[in-house]
N, CA and C of each residue as an Amber inpcrd file, in Angstrom:
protein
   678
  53.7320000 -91.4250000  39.2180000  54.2950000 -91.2030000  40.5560000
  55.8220000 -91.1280000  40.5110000  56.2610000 -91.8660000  39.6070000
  57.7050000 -91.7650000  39.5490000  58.0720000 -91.1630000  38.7310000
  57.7630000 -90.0770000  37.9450000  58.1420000 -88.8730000  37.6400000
  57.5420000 -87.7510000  38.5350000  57.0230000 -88.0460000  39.2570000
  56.8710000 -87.0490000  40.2880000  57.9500000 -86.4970000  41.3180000
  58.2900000 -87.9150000  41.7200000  59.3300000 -88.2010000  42.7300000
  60.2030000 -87.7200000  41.9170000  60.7460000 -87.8340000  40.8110000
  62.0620000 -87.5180000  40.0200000  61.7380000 -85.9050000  39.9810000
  61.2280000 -85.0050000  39.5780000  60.7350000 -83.7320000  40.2940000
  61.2740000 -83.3520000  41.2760000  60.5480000 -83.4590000  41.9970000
  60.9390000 -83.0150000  43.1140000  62.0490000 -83.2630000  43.5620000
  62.8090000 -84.6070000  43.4950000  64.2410000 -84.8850000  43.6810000
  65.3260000 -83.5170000  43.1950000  65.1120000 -83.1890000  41.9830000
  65.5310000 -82.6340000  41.3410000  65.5140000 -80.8900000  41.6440000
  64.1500000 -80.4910000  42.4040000  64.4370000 -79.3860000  43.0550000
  64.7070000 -79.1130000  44.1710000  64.9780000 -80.1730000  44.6400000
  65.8680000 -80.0550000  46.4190000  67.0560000 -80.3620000  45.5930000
  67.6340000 -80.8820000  44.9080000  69.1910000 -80.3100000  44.3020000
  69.1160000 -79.0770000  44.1580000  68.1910000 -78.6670000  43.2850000
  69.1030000 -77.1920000  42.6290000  68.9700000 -75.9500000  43.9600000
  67.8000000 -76.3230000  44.9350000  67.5850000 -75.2930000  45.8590000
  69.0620000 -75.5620000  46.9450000  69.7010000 -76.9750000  47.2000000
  70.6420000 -77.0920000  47.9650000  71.7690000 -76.3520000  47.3920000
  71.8800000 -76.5690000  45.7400000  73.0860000 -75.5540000  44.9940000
  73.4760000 -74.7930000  45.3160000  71.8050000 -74.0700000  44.8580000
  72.5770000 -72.2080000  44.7800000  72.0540000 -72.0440000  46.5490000
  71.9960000 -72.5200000  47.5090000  72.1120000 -71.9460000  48.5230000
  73.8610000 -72.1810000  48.9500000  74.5000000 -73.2820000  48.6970000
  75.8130000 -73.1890000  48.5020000  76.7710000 -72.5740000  48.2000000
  76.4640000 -71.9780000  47.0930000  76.6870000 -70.7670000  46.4820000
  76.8700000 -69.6120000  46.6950000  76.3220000 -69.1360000  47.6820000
  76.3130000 -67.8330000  48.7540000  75.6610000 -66.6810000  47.7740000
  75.1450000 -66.7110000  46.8960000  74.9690000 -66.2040000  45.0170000
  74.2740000 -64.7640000  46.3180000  75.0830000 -63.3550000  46.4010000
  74.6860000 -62.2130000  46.9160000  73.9140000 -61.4800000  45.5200000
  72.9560000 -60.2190000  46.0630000  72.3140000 -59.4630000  45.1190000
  72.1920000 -58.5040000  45.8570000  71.8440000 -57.4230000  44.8550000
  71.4810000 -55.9290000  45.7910000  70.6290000 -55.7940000  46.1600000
  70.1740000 -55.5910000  47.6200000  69.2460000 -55.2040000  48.4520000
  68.5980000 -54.1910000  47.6620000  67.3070000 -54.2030000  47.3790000
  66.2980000 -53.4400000  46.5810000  65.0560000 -53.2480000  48.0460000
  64.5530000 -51.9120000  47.9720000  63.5840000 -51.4230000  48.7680000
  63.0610000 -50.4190000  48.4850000  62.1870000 -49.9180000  48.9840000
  61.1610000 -48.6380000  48.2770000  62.4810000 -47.5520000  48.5220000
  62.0550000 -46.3910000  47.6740000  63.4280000 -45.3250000  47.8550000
  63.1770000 -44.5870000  49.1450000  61.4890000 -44.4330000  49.5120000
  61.3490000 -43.8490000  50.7070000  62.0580000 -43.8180000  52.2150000
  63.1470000 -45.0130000  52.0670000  63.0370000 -45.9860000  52.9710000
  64.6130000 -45.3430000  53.2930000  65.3650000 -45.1020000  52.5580000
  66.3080000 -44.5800000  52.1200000  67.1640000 -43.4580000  53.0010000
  67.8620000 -43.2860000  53.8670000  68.2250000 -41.6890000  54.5430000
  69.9990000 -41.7670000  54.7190000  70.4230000 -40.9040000  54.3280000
  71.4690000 -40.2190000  54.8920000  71.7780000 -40.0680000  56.3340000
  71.1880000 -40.5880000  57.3080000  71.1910000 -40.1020000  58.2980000
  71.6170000 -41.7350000  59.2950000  72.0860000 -41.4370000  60.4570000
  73.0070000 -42.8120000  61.3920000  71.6230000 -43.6560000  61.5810000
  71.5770000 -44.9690000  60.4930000  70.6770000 -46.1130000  60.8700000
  71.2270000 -47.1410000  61.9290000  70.5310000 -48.1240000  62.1940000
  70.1850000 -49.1990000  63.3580000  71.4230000 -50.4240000  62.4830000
  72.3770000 -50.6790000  63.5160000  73.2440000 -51.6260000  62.9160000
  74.4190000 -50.7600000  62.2020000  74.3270000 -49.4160000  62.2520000
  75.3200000 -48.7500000  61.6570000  76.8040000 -48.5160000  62.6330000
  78.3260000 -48.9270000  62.5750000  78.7990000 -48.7170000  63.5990000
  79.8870000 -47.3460000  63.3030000  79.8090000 -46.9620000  63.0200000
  80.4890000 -45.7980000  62.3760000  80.0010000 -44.9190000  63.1360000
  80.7200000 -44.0200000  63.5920000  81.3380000 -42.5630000  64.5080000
  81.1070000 -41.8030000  63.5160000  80.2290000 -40.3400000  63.5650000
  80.0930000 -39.5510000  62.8940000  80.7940000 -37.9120000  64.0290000
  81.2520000 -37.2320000  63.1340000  81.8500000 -35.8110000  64.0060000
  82.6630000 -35.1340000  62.8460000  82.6770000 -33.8980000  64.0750000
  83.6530000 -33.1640000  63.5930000  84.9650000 -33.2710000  64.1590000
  86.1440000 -32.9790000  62.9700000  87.4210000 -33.1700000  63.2170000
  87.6900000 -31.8110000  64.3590000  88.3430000 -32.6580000  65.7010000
  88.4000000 -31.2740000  66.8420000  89.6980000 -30.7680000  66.5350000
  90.6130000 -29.5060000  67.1390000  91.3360000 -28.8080000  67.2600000
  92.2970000 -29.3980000  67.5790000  91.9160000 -30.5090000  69.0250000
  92.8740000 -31.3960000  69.8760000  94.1000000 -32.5260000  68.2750000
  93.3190000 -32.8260000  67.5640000  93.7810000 -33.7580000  66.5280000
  95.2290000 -33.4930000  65.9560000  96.0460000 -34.7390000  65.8730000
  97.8070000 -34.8130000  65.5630000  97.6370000 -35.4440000  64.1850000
  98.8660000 -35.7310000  64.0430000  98.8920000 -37.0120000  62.9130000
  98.5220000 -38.3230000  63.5890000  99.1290000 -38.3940000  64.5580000
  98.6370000 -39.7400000  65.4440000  97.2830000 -40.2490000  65.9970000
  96.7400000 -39.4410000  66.6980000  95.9050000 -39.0890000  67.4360000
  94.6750000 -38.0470000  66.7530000  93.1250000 -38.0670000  66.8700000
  92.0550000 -38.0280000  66.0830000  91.2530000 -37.7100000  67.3980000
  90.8740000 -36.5410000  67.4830000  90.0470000 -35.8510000  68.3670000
  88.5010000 -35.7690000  67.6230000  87.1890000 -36.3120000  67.8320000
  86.3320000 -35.8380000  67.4720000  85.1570000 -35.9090000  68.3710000
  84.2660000 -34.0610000  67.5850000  83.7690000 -33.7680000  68.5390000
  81.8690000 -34.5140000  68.0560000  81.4010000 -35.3940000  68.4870000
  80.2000000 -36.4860000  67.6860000  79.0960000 -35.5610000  67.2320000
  78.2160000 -35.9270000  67.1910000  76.9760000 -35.6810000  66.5800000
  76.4090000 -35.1320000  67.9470000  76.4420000 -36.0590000  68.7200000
  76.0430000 -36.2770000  69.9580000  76.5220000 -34.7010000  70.8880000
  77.8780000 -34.3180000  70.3830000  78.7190000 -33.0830000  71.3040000
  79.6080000 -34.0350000  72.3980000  79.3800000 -35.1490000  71.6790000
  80.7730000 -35.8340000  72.9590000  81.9880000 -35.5400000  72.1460000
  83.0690000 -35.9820000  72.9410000  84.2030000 -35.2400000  72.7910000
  85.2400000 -36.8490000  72.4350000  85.7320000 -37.0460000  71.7140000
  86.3660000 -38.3740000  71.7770000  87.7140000 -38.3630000  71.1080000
  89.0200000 -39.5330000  71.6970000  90.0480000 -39.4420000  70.9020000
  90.2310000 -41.0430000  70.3720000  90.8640000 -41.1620000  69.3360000
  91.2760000 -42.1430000  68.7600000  92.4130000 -42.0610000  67.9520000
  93.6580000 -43.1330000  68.9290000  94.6080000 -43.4290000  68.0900000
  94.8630000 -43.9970000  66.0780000  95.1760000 -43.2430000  66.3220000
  94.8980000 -43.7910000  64.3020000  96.3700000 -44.1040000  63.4320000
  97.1510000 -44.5840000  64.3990000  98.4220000 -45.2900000  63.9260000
  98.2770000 -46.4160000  63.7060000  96.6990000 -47.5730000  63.5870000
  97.4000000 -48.9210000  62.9320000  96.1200000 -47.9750000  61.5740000
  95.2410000 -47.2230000  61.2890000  94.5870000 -46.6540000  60.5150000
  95.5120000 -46.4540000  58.8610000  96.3990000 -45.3710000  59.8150000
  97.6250000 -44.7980000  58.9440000  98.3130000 -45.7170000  57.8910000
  98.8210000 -46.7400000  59.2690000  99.6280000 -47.5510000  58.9720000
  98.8630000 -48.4450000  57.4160000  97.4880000 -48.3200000  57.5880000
  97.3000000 -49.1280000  56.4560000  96.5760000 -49.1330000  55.4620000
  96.8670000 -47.8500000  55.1670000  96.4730000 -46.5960000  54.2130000
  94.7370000 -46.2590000  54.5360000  94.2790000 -46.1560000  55.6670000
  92.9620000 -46.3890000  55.2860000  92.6950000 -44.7840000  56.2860000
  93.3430000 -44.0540000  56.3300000  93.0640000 -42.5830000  56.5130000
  92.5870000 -41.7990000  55.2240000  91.5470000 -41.8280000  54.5980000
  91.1500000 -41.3000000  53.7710000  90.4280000 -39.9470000  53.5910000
  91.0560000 -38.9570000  53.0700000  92.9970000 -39.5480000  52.6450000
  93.4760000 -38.8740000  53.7800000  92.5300000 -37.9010000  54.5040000
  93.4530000 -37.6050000  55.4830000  92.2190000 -36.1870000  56.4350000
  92.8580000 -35.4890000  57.2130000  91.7810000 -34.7440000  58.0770000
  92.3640000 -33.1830000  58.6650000  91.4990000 -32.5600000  58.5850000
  91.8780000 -30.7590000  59.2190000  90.3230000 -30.8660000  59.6690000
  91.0720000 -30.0580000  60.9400000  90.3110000 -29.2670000  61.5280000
  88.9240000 -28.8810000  61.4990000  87.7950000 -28.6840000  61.9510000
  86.7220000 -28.4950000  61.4290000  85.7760000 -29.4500000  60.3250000
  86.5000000 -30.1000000  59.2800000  86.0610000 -31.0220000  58.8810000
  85.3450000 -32.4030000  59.3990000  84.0270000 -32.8690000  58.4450000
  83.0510000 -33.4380000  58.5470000  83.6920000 -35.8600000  58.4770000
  83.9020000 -36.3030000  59.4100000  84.7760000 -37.1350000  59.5170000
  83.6730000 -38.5330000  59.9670000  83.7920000 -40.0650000  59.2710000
  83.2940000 -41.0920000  59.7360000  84.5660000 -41.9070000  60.0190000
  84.2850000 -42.7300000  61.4670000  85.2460000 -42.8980000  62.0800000
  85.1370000 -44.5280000  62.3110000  85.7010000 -46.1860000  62.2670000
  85.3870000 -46.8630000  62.2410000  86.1600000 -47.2710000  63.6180000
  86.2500000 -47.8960000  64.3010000  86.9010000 -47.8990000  65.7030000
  86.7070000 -49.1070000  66.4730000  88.2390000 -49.8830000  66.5340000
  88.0430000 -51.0740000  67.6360000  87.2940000 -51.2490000  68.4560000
  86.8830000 -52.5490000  68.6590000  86.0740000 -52.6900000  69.9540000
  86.1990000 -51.9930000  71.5260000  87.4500000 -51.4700000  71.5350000
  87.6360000 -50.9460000  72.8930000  87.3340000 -48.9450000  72.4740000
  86.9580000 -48.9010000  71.2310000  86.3630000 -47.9410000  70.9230000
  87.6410000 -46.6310000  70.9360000  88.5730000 -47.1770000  71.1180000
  89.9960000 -45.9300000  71.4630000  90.9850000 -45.6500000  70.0070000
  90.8560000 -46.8130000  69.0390000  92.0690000 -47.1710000  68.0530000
  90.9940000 -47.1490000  66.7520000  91.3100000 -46.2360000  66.0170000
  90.4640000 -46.0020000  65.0890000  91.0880000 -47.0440000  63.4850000
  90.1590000 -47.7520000  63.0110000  90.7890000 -48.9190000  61.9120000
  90.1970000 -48.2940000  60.8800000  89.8220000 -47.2650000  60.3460000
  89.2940000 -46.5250000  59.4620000  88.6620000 -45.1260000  59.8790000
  89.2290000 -43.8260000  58.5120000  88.8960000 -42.7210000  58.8400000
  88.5810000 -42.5670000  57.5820000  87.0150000 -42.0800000  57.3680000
  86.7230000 -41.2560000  55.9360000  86.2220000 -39.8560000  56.0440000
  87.0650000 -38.8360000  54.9030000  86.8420000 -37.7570000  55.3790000
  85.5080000 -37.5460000  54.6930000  84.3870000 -37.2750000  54.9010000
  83.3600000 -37.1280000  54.6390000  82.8440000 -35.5750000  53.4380000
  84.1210000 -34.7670000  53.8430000  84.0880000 -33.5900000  53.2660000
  84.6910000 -33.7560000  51.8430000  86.1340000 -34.5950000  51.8150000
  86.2370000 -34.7590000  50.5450000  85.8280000 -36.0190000  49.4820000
  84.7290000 -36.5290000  50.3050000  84.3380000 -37.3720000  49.1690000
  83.1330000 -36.7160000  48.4840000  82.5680000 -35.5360000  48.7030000
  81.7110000 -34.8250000  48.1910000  82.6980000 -34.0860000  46.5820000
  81.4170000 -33.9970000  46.1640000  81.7250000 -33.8740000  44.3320000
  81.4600000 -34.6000000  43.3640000  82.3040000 -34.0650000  42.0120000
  81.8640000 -35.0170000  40.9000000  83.0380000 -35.9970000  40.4020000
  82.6890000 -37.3120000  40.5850000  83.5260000 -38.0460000  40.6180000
  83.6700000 -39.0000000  38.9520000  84.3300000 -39.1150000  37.9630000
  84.1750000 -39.1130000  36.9560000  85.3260000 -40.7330000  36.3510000
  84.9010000 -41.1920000  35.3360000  85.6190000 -42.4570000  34.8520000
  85.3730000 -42.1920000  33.1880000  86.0390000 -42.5250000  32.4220000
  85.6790000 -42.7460000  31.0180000  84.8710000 -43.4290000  30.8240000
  83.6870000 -42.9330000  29.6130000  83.0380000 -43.5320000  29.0830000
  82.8320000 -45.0650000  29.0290000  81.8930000 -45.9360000  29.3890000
  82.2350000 -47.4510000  28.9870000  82.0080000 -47.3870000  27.3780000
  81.8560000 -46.5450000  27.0060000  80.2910000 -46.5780000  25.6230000
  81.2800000 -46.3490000  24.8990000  82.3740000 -45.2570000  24.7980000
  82.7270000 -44.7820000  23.6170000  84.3120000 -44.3780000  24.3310000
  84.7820000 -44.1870000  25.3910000  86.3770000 -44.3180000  26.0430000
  86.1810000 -42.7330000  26.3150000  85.7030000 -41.9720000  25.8840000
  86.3090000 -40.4640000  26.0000000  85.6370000 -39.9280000  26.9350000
  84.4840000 -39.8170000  26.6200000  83.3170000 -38.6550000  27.3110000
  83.1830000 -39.6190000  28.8880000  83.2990000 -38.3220000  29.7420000
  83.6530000 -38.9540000  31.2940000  81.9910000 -39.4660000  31.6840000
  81.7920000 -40.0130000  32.1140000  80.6370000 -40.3350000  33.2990000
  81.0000000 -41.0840000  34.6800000  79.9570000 -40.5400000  35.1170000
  80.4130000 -41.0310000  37.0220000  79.1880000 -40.1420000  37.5520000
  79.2440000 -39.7260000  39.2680000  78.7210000 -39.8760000  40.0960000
  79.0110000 -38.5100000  40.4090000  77.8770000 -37.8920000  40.5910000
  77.9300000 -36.6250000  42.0120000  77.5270000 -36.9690000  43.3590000
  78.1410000 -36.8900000  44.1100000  77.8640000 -36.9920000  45.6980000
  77.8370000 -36.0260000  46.2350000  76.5360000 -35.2410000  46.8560000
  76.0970000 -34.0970000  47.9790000  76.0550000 -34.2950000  49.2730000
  75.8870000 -33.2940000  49.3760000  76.4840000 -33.0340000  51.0260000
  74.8600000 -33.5050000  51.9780000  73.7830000 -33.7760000  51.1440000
  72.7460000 -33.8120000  51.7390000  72.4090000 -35.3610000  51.3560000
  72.9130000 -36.2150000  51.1370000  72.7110000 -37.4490000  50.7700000
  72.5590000 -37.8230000  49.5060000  71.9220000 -37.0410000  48.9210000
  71.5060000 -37.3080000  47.5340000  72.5090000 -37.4230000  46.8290000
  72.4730000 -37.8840000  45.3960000  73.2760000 -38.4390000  44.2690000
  72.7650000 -38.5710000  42.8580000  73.6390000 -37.8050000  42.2590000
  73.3010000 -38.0320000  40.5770000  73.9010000 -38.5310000  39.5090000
  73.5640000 -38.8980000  38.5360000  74.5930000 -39.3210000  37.5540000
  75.4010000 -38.3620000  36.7550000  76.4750000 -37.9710000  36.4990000
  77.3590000 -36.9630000  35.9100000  77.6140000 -37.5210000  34.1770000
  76.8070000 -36.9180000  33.6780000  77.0810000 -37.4060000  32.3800000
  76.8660000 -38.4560000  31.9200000  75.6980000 -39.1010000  32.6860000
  75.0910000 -40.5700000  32.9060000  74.5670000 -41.2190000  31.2930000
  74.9040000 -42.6960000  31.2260000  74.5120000 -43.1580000  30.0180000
  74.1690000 -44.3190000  30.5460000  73.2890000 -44.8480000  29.7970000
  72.1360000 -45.9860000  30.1050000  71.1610000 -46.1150000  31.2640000
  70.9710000 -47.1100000  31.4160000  69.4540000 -46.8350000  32.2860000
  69.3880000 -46.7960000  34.0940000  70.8080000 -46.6920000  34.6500000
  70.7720000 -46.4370000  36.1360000  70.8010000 -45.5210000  36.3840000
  69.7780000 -44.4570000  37.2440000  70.0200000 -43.6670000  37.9370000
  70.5280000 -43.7170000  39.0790000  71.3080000 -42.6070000  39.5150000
  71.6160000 -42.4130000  41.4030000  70.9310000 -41.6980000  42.0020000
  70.5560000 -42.0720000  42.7850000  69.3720000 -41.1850000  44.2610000
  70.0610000 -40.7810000  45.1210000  70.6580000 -41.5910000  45.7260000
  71.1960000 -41.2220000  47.3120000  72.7990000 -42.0110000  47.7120000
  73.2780000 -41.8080000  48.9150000  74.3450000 -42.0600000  49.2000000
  74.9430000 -41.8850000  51.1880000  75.3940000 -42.9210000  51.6040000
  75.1800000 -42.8330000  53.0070000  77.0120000 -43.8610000  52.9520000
  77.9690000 -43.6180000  54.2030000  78.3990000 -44.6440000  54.6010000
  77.5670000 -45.1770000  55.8560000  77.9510000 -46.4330000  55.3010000
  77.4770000 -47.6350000  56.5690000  78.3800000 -48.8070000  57.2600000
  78.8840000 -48.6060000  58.3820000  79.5730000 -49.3780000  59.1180000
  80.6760000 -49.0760000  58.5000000  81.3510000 -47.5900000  57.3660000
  82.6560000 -47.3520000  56.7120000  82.5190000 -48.0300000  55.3640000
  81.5280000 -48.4570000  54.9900000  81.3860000 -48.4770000  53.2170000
  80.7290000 -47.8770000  53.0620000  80.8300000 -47.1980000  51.4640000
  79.9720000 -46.5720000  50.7340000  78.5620000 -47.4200000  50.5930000
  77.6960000 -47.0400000  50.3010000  76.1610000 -47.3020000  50.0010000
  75.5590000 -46.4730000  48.8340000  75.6790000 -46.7940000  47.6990000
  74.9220000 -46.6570000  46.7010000  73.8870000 -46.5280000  45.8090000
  72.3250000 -45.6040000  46.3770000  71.1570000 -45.8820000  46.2480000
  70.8510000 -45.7520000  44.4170000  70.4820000 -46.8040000  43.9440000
  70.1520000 -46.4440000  42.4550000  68.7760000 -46.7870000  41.6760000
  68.3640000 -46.6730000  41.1060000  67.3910000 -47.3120000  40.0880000
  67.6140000 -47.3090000  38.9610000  66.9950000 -48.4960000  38.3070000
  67.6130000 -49.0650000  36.9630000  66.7960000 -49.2640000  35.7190000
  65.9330000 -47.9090000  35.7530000  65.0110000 -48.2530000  34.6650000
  64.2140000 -48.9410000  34.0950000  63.7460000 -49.8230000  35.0640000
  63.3240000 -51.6420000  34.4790000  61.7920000 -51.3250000  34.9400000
  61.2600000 -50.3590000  34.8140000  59.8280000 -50.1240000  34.7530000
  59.2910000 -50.6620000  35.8810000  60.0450000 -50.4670000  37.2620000
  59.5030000 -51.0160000  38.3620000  59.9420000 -49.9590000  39.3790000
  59.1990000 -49.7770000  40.6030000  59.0890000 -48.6680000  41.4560000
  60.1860000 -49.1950000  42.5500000  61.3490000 -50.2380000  42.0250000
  62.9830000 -50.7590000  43.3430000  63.7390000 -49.6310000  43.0680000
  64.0480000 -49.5810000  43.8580000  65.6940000 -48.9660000  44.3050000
  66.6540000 -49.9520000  45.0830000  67.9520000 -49.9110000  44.1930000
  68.9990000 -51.3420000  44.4630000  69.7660000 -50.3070000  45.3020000
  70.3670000 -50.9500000  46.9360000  71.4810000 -51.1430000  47.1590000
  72.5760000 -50.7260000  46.7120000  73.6710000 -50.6880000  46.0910000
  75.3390000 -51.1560000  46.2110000  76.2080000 -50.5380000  47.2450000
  76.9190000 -51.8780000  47.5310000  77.3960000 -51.0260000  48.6570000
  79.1340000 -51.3690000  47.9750000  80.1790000 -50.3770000  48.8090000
  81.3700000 -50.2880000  47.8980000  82.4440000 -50.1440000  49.4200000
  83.5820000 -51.1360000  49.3110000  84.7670000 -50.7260000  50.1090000
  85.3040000 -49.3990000  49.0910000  85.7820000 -48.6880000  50.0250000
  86.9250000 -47.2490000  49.3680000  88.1600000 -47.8120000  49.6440000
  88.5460000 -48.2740000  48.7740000  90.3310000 -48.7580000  48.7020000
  91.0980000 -48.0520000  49.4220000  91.0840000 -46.2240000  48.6460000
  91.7570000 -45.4830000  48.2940000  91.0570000 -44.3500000  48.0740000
  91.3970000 -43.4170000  48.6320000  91.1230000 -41.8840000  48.5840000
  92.4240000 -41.1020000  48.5140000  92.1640000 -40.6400000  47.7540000
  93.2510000 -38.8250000  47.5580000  92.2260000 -37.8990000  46.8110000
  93.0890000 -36.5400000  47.2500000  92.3420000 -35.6270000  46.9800000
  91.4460000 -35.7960000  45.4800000  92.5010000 -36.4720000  44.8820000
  91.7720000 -36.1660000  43.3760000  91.4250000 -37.5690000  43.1380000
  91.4360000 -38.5860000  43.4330000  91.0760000 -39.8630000  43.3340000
  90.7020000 -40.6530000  44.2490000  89.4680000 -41.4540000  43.7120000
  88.5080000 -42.5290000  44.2890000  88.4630000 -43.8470000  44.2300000
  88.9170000 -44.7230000  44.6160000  88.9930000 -45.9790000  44.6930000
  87.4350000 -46.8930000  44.9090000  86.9680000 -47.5640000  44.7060000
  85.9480000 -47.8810000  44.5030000  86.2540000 -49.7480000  44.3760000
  85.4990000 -50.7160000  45.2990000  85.7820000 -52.1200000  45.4670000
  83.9760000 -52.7520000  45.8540000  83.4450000 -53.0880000  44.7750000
  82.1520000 -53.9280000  45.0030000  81.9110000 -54.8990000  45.9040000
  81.2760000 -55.0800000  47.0570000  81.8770000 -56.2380000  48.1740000
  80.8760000 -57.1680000  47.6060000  79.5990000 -57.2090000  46.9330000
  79.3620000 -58.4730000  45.7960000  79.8940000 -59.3100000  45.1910000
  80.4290000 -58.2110000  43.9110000  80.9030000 -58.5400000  42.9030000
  82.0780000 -58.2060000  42.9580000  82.9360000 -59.0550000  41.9010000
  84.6230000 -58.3180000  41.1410000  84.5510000 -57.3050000  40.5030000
  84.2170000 -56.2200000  40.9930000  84.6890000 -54.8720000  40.4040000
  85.2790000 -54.3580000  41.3340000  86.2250000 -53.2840000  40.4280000
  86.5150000 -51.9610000  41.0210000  86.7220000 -51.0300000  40.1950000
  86.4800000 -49.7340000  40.6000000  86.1970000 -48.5470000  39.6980000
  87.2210000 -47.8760000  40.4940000  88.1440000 -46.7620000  39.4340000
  89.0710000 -45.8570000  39.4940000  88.6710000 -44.2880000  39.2460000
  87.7290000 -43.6690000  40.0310000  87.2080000 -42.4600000  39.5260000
  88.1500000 -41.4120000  39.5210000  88.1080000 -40.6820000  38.9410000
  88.7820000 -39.1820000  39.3930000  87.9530000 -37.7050000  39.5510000
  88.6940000 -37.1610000  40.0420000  87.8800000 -35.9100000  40.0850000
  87.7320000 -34.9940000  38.8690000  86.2680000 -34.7420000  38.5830000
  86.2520000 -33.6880000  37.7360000  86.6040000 -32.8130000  37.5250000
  87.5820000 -32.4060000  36.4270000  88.1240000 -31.4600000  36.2390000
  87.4020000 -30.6880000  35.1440000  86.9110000 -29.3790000  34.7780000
  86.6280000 -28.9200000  33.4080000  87.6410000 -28.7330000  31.9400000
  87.4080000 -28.6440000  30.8620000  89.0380000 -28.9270000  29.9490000
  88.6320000 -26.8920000  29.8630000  89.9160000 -26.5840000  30.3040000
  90.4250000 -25.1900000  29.7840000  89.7180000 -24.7850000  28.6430000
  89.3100000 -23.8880000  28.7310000  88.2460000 -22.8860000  27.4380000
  90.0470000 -22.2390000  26.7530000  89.2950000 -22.7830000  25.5730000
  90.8590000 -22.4680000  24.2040000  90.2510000 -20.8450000  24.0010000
  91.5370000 -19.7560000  23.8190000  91.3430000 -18.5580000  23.4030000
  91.9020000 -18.4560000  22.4170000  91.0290000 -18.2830000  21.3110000
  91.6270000 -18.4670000  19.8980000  92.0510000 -16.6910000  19.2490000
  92.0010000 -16.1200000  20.0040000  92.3550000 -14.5360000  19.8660000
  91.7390000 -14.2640000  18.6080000  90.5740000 -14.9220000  18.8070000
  89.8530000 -13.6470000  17.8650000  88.5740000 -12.9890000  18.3340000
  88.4760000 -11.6690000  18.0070000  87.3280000 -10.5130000  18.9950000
  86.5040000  -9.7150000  17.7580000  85.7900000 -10.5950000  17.9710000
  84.3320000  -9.5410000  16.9440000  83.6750000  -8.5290000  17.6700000
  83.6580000  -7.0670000  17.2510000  82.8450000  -6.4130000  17.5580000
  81.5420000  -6.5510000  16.8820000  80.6660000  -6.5180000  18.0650000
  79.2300000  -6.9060000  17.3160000  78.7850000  -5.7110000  16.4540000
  78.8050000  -4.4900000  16.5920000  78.3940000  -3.4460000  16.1640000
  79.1110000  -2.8290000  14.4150000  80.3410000  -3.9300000  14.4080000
  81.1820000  -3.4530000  13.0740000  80.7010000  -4.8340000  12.1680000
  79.7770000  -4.2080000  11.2370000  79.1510000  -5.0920000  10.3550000
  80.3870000  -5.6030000   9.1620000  81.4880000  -5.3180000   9.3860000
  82.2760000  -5.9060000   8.3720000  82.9200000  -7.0700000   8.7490000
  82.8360000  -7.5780000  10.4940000  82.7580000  -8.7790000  10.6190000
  82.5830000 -10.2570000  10.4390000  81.5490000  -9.6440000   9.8830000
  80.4040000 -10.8400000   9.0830000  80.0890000 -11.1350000   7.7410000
  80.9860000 -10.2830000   6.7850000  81.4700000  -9.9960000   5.4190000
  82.8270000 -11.5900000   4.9850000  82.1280000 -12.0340000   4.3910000
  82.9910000 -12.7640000   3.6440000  83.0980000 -12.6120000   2.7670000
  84.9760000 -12.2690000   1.9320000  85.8310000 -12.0330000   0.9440000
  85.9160000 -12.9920000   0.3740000  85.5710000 -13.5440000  -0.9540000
  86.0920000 -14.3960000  -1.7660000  86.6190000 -14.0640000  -3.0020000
């Protein structure tokens, strides 16, 4: 009996621990479950960037066809216009409670592409992330066992749909603050964990022209002189 009691003592410690702990993990759920599209609890403004729009001031026209403005001078002010907005462009909008003063702008248009980091494996050969315009997501030159599925902001973070090879039918979560956007660079901040990732945009390396032109048809091409 009294190693019983010592038992159990012992797992109301460790369960009081790690609830102490706050110990976060990635939300894993069937992939079905999964959409690109404005979920329940999401507070983010989706539109297009209107005509009306300044540097100051952020005209957009919603999903909905409402018509809305938002000041975006404390936005600006604190770098979180990402990276920035024209006309016609596809825009998520994060916005004070009085719904007028916008505290985050992501341009939705340029975070689409292939977004690339050096190798962890070997330093050179790039890998990273493609992000489409239809939600979906792939790995760019992907090494080891996570795939990317999908991709949504939620409430103005990124959302990260992946699976990880582990011979089970989950799809994890990650969700990511965007530091930093410019045209050619991605800022990337794990609200889990201590990471952050520095992507850049894919560039292709210049095809070398070594000026030399074989005609296929002149068989002396292919003649080696020794």
């Amino acid at each position: 009996m009294k190693h019983y009691t010592m038992m159990m003592l012992l797992a109301v410690i460790i369960a009081a621990t790690l609830g102490s702990c706050n110990i976060k993990k990635p939300q894993h759920y069937p992939y079905e479950e999964v959409t690109p599209v404005k979920q329940v609890g999401d507070s983010t403004i989706y539109g297009i960037c209107g005509s009306g729009s300044t540097n100051d001031q952020l005209q957009i026209i919603t999903d909905n066809e409402d018509t809305l403005y938002f000041d975006v001078t404390e936005a600006r002010k604190n770098g979180m216009v990402l990276p920035g907005y024209s006309r016609g462009e596809n825009l998520c909008v994060i916005a004070d409670t009085t719904g007028t003063i916008a505290l985050k702008v992501i341009n939705k248009d340029m975070l689409l592409g292939e977004w690339v980091i050096p190798s962890p494996y070997d330093g050179s050969t790039p890998s990273g992330i493609i992000i489409k315009d239809n939600g979906d997501a792939e790995g760019f030159e992907q090494q080891g066992d996570i795939e990317y599925k999908a991709w949504r902001i939620f409430n103005g973070q990124l959302q990260i749909v992946e699976t990880r090879g582990d011979d089970t039918d989950l799809y994890y979560t990650l969700t990511y603050e965007i530091t930093r956007m410019t045209a050619d660079s991605l800022y990337l901040s794990n609200v889990n964990e201590d990471e952050t990732f520095e992507y850049g945009r894919y560039v292709p390396e210049p095809e070398v022209d070594l000026g030399i032109n074989f005609e296929d048809d002149d068989p002396d091409n292919y003649v080696i002189n020794w």
